[in-house]
N, C-alpha and C positions, 0 to 999 in steps of 0.2 A: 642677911649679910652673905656677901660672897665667899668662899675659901676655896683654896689648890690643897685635894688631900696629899699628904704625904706617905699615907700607907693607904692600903686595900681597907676598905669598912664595908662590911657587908651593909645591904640595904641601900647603903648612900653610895657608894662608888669604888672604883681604883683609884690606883697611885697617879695623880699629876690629874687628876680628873677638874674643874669646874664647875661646883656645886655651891647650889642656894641653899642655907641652910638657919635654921633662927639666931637672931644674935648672943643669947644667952648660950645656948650649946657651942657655941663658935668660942666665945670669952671666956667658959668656965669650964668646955670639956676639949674643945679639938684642939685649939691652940696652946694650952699650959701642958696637955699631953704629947704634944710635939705629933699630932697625926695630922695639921692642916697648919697653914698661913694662910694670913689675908689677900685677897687677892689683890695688888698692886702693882700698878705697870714695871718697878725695880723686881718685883717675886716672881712675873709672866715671864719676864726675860731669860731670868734662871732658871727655872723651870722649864724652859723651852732650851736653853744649853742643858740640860739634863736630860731630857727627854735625846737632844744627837749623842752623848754622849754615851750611853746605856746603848743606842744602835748601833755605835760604832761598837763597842761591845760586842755584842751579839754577835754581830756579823762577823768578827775575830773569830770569836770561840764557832761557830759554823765552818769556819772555814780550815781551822785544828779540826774541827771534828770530821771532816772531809775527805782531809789526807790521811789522819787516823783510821777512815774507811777504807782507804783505797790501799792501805798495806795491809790490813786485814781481811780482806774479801778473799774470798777463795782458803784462807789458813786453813791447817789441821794444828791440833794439838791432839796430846797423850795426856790420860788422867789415870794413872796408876792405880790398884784399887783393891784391898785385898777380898778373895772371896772362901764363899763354901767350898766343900769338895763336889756340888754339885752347880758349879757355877754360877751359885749365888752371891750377892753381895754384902759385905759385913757393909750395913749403914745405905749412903745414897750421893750421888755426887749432884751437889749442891753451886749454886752460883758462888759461893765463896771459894771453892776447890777449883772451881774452872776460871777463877778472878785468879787464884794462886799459880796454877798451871801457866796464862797467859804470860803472868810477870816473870816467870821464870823463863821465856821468850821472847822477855823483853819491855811488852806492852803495858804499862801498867793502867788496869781500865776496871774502875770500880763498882762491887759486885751489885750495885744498884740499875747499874747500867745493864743488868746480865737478864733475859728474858726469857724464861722456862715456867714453861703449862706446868710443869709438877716433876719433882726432882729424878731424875734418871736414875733405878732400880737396877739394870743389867746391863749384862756386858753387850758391846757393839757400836757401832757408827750414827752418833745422834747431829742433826742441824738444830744450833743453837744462833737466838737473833739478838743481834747487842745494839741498843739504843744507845749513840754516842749525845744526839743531840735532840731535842724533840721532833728537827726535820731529817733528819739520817740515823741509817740505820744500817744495818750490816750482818752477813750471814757469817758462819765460821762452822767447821764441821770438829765435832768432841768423840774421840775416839778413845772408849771405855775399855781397857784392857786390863789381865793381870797380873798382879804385884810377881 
């Protein structure tokens, strides 16, 4: 039997994929658990406006993520920080602290998006790279001073 998965299955396929698959596993596991449909010329069609509809998508959000680059390129920011008396740092400035910093400038850019080899320990001028989208990206320079 044929089926359009509806979700990602390992082994068998992605989403919107065309796959052969035995009739039994199709009747009693893909289709009552809502991961496939039958394939029928009425399902191909929608599936196929699903499939533009998800690019158009995409392509949106690319293209926010874009101009989102293009006002943050080149930024600085201040990340306040208290330390030692010998210019150590109480703790570590962390993607969450530099997610908070940003917003406080406005941006608001999720600290998942925030991309550091291993959390900044000392004071100074660090380049930090933010992945807006999985095709853009963006530098921004973090400027570690103290409280």
């Amino acid at each position: 039997m044929k089926v359009i998965l509806l979700k990602d299955i390992e082994k068998l396929g992605k989403t919107y994929d065309v796959v052969e698959v035995k009739d039994g596993f199709a009747r009693n596991y893909l289709i009552p658990q809502k991961k496939a449909i039958p394939l029928t010329d009425k399902n191909l069609k929608y599936i196929e406006e699903q499939k533009k509809k998800i690019l158009r998508e995409k392509e949106t959000e690319k293209k926010k993520a874009c101009e989102l680059a293009k006002k943050l390129e080149g930024k600085s920011i201040n990340v306040l920080m208290k330390v030692h008396d010998n210019d150590q740092l109480y703790g570590s400035v962390t993607a969450q602290k530099i997610s908070e910093a940003l917003e406080q400038e406005g941006f608001k850019i999720d600290k998942k998006c925030i991309i550091l080899d291993e959390p900044i320990k000392s004071l100074g001028v660090f380049d930090c790279l933010i992945r807006l989208h999985p095709e853009v990206e963006t530098k921004i320079k973090v400027w570690v001073v103290k409280e």
